[in-house]
N, C-alpha and C positions, 0 to 999 in steps of 0.2 A: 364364789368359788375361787379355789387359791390357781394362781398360770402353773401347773407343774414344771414346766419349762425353766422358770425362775426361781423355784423353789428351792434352794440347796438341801432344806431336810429332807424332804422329797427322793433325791438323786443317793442322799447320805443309806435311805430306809431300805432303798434296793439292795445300793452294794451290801450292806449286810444282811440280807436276804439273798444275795447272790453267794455272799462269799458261807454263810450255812448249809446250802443246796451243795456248795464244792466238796466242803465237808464232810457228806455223806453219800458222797455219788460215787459211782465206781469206777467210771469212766469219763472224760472230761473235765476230770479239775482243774486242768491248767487253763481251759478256755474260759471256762464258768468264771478264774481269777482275773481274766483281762476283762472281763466282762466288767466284775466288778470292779477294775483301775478303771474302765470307762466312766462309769458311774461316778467316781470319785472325781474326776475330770468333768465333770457335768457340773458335781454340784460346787465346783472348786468358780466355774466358770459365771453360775448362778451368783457367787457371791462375789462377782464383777475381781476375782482374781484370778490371772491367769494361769494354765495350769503347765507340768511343764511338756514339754515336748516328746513324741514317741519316739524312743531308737533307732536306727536305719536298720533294719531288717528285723525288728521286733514284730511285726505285726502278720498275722499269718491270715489271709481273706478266708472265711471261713471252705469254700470251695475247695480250698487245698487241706491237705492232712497235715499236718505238724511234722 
């Protein structure tokens, strides 16, 4: 069994799976899309490079409304 942790296809398969679901959703695309830059950052990270860094005030916990 593959460590999906390490796997960068892995991380790659979601965000494009996430970023589909944005696609077509009526509400929450913009979260759904940081969802998938997470992803991207995962699998960027799995392939032992690093990824770059979040913006100071980019990040919105989800608890809060946009």
């Amino acid at each position: 069994m593959t460590d999906f942790l390490t796997n960068a296809d892995h991380w790659r398969r979601r965000a494009e799976r996430t970023r589909a679901l944005a696609a077509t959703a009526a509400k929450d695309q913009g979260r759904l899309l940081k969802v998938a830059e997470e992803y991207d950052r995962l699998a960027a990270l799995a392939e032992g490079r690093r990824s770059t860094p979040v913006a100071t005030g980019s990040y919105v916990p989800a608890s809060q409304p946009e």
